[in-house]
C-alpha positions as CSV (number, residue, x, y, z in Angstrom):
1,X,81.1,-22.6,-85.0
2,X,79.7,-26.1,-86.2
3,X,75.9,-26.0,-87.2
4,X,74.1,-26.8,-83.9
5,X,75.3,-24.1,-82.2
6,X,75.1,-21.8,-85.2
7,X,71.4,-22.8,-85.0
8,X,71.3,-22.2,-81.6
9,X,72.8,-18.4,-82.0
10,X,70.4,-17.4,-84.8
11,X,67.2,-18.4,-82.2
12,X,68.9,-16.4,-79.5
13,X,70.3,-13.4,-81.4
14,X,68.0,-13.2,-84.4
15,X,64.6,-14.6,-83.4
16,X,64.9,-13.8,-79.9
17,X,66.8,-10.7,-80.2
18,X,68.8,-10.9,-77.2
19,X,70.9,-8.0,-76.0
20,X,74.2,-7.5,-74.2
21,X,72.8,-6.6,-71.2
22,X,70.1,-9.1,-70.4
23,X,69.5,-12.6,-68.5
24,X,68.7,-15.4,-71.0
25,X,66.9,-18.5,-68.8
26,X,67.4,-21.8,-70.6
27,X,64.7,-24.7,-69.6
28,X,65.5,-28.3,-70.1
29,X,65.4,-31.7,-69.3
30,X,67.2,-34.9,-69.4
31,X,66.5,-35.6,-73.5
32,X,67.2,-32.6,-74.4
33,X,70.4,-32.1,-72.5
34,X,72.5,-32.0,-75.6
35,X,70.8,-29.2,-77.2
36,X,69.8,-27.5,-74.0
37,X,73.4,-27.0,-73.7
38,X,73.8,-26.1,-76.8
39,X,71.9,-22.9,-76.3
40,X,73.9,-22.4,-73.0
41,X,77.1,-22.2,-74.9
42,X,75.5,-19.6,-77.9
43,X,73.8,-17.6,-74.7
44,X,76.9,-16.8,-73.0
45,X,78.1,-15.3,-76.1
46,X,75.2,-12.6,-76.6
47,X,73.7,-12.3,-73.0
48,X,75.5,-10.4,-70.1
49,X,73.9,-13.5,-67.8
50,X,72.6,-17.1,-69.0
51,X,71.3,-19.7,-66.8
52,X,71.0,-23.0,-67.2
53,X,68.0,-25.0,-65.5
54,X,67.3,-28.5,-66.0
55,X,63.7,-30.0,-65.2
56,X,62.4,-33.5,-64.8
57,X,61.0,-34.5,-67.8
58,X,57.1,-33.8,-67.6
59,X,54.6,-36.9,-68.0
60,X,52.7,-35.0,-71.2
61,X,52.5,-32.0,-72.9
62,X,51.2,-29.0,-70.9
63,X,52.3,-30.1,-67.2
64,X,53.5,-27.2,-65.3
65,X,57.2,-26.8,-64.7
66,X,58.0,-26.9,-60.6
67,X,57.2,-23.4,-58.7
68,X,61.0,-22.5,-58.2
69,X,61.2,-22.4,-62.2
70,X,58.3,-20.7,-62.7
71,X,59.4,-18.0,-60.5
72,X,62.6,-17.6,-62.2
73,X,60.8,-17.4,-65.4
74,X,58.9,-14.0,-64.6
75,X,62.1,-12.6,-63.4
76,X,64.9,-13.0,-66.4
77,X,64.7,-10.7,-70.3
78,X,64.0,-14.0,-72.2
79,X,63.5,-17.7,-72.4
80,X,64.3,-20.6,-74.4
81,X,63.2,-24.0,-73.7
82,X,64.1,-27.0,-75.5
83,X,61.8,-29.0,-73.0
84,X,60.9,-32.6,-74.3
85,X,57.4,-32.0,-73.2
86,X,56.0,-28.6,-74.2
87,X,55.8,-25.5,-71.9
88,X,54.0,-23.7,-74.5
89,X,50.3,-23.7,-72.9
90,X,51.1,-23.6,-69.2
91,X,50.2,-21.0,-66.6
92,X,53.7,-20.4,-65.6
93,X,54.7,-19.4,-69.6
94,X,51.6,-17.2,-69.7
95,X,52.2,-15.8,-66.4
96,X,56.0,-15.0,-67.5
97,X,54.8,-13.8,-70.6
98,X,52.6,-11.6,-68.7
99,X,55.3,-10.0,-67.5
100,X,57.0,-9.0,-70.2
101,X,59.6,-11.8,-70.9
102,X,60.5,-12.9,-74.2
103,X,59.8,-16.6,-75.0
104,X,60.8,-19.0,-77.5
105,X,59.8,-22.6,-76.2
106,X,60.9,-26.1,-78.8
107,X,59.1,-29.0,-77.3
108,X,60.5,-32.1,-77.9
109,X,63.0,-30.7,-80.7
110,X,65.6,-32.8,-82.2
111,X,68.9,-31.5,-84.1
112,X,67.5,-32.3,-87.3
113,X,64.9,-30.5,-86.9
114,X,66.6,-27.4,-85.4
115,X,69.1,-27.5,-88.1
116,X,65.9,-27.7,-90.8
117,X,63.7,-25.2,-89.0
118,X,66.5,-22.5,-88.7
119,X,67.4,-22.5,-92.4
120,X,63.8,-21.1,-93.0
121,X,63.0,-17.6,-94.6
122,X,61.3,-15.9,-91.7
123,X,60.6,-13.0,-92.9
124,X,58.3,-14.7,-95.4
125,X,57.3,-16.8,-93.1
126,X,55.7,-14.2,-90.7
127,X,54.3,-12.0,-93.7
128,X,52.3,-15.3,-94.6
129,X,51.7,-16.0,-91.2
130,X,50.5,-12.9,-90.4
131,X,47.7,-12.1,-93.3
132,X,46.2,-15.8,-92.3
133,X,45.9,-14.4,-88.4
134,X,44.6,-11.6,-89.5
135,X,41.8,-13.6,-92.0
136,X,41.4,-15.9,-88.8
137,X,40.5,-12.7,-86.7
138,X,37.7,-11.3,-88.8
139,X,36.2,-14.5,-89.4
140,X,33.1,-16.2,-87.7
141,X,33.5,-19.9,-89.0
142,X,35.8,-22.3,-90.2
143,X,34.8,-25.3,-92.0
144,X,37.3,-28.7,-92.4
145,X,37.3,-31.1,-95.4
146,X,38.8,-33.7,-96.8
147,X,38.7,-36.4,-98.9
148,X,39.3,-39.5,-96.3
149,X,35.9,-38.0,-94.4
150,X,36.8,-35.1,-92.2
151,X,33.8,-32.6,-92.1
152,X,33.9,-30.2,-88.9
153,X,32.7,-27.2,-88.5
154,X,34.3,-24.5,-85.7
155,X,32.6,-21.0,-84.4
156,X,35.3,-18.5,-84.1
157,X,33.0,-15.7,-82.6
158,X,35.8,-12.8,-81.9
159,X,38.6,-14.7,-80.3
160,X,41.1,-13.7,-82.8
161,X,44.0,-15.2,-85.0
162,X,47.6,-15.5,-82.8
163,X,50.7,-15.2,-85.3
164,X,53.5,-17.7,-84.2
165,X,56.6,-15.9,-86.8
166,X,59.4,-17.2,-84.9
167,X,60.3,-13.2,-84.7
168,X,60.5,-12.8,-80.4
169,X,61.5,-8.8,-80.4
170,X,58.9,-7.4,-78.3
171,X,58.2,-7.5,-74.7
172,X,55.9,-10.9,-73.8
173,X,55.9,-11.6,-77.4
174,X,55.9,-15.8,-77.5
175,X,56.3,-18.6,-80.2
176,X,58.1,-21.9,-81.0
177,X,60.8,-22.6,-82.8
178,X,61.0,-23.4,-85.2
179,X,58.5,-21.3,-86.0
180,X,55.2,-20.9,-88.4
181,X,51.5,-21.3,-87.6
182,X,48.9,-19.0,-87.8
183,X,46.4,-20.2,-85.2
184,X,42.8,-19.6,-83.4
185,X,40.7,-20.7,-80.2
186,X,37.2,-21.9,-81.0
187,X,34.5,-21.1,-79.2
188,X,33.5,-23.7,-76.7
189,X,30.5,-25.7,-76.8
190,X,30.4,-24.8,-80.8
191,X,32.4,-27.3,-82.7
192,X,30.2,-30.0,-84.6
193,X,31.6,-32.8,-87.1
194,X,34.5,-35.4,-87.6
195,X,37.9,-34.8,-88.2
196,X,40.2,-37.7,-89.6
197,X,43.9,-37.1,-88.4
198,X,46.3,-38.9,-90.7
199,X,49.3,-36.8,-90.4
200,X,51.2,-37.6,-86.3
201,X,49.3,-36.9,-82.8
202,X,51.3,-35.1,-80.0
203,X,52.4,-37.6,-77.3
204,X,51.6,-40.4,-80.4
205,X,54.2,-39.9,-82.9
206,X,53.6,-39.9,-86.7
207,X,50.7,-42.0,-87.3
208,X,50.2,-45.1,-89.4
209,X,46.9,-45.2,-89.4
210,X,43.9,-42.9,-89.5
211,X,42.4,-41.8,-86.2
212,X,38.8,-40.8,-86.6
213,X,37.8,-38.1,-84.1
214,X,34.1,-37.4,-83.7
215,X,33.0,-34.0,-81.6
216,X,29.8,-33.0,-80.3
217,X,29.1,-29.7,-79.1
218,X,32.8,-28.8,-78.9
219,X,33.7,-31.7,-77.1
220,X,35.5,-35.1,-78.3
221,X,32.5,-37.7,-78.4
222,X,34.1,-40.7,-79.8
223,X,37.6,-41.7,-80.9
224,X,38.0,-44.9,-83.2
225,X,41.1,-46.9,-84.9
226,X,43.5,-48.8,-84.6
227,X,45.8,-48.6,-81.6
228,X,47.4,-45.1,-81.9
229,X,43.0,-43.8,-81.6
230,X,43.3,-46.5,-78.2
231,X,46.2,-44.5,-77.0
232,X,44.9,-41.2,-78.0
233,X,41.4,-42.2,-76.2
234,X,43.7,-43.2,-72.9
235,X,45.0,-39.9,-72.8
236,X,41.7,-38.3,-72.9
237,X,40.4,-40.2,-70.3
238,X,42.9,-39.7,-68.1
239,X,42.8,-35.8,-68.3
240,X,38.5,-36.1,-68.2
241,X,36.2,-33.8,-69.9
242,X,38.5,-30.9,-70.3
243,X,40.8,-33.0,-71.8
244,X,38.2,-33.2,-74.7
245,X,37.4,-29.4,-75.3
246,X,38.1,-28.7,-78.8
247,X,40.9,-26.3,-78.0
248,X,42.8,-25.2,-81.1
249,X,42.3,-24.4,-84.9
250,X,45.6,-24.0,-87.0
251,X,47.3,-23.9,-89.6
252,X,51.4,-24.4,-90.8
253,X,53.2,-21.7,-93.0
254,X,56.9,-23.3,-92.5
255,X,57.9,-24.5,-96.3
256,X,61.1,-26.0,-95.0
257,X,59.0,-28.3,-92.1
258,X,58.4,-32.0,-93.0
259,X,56.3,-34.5,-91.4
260,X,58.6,-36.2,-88.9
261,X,56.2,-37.4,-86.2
262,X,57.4,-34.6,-83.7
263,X,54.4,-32.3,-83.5
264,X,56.9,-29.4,-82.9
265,X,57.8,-29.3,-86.7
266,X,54.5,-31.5,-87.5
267,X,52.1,-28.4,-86.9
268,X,54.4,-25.6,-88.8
269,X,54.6,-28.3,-91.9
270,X,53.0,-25.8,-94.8
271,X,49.9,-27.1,-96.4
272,X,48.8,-29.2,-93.1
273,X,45.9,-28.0,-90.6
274,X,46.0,-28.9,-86.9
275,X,43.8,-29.3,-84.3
276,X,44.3,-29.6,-80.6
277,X,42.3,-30.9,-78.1
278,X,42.7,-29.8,-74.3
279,X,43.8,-26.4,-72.8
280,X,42.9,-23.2,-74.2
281,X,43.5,-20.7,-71.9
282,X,46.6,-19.5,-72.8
283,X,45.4,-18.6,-76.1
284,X,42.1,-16.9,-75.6
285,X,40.0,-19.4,-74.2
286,X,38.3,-20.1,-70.9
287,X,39.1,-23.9,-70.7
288,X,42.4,-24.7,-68.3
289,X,43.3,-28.6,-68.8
290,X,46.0,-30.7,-67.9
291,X,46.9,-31.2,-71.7
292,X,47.5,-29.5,-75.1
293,X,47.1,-32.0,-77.6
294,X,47.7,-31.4,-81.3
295,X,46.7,-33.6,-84.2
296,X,47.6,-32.8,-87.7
297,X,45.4,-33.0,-91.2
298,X,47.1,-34.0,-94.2
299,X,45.9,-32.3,-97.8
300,X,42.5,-30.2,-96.4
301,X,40.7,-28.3,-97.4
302,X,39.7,-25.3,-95.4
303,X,36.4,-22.6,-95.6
304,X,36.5,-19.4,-93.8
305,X,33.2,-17.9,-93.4
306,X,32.5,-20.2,-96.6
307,X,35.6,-19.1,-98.9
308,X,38.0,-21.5,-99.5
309,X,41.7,-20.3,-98.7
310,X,43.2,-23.5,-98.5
311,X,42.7,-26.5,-101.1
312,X,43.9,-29.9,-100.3
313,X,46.4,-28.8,-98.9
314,X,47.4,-26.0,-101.1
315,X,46.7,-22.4,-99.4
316,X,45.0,-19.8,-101.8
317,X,46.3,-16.5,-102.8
318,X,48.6,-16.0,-99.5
């Protein structure tokens, strides 16, 4: 077995936990053929039916996949979906989810990063994951610093901490893969400050310049820069004022992720804090938008309900 498709077994037998007797649904699309396949091939092996569907690639992250899929998806064990343009926050995943199906979605992944994710310990990873959802549950604030200018402050109210592990065992259980975030929808309405993402911007790339983000009442106010902030600021203004709802609050927990400008690794990267701007509504929220958007924090420093658990960059006693 060369080391795609070993990769490709350990999601679908280890992390997904597929049985003998189930239907394993594979989503992708035209860039992600190769690996897509890939998973095809290592299905067949553990599943008593895998089907293959290939999509049109999506515009952005977050567009719903077409209504035949969707139904397909609430009616199969489990799912993979190495879609170049996430899945992750769309009704049809939460509605399949809903009812009961396993999911593992890898927006955008590449074989490097398969090959790098999949050589993680994840049993570590989800006990480290794990304790910072459960902080993230209990808490009422979080408070964003760093030493390039980001100050932003997030009410948590009692929405509480989601575990991405990577481990997909029970029924409707989700997460990407590779896996690692510990992660929390803000309130709305109730995010104040500015946040300076120097780290890579889903549907951007890695970025090589800062991008200075300025929110108001939980909504994005003002984006400045260079010309990654004017193609940040197009997107926004394409998907209007939902598109601007602070949306997510998260943090990696993956030691073996790097930096690579594909926010499906960027995010997990240990040490890093992300925030997303768009839908929320598959995590806890009440804000449905046509886009997820992540944006990752290089070296913060992070207060929960004024403790410090993370220290530029380095997380505290987890």
């Amino acid at each position: 077995m060369d080391k795609l498709l070993k990769a490709c077994d350990i999601a679908i037998a280890q992390c997904l936990g597929v049985k003998k007797d189930e239907t394993l649904l594979i989503i992708g699309d035209e860039p992600s053929r190769k690996i897509a396949y890939a998973f095809f091939e290592a299905g067949k092996k553990r599943a008593k039916e895998t089907i293959l569907v290939e999509i049109i690639e999506r515009e952005i992250h977050g567009s719903e996949p077409p209504f035949a899929v969707t139904h397909i998806m609430k009616n199969v064990d489990a799912i993979i979906a190495p879609t170049s343009k996430s899945i992750s926050h769309t009704r049809a995943r939460m509605e399949a989810s809903l009812s009961g199906v396993r999911i593992a979605t890898l927006p955008g992944v590449t074989e490097d990063i398969l090959l790098r994710g999949m050589l993680a310990d994840y049993k570590k990873i989800s006990e480290r994951t794990q304790k910072l959802a459960n902080i993230l549950s209990k808490a009422t604030s979080a408070r964003i610093k760093t030493d390039n200018g980001s100050d932003v402050t997030f009410f948590l109210g009692n929405r509480g901490g989601h575990a991405d592990t990577g481990i997909i065992h029970k029924p409707g259980s989700f997460s990407n893969l590779p896996a690692g975030e510990a992660y929390i929808s803000p309130m709305e309405e109730k995010t104040d400050g500015t946040i300076i993402f120097d780290g890579s911007f889903a549907g951007i790339g890695a970025l090589t310049e800062q991008v200075k983000v300025k929110i108001t009442k939980g909504y994005v106010s003002d984006v400045s820069g260079g010309e990654e902030a004017k193609k940040l600021k197009k997107i926004l203004d394409k998907a209007g004022k939902t598109g601007r709802n602070v949306a997510e609050l998260g943090m990696g927990t993956n030691e073996k992720a790097e930096i690579s400008g594909n926010i499906l690794e960027d995010e997990k990267v240990m040490g890093t804090l992300h925030v997303a701007f768009g839908d929320n509504s598959t995590i806890g929220g009440l804000t449905e938008s046509s886009i997820h958007l992540d944006g990752i924090i290089k070296f913060p420093t992070l207060y929960i309900d004024d403790v410090m658990i993370m220290e530029k960059g380095h997380l505290l006693n987890v």
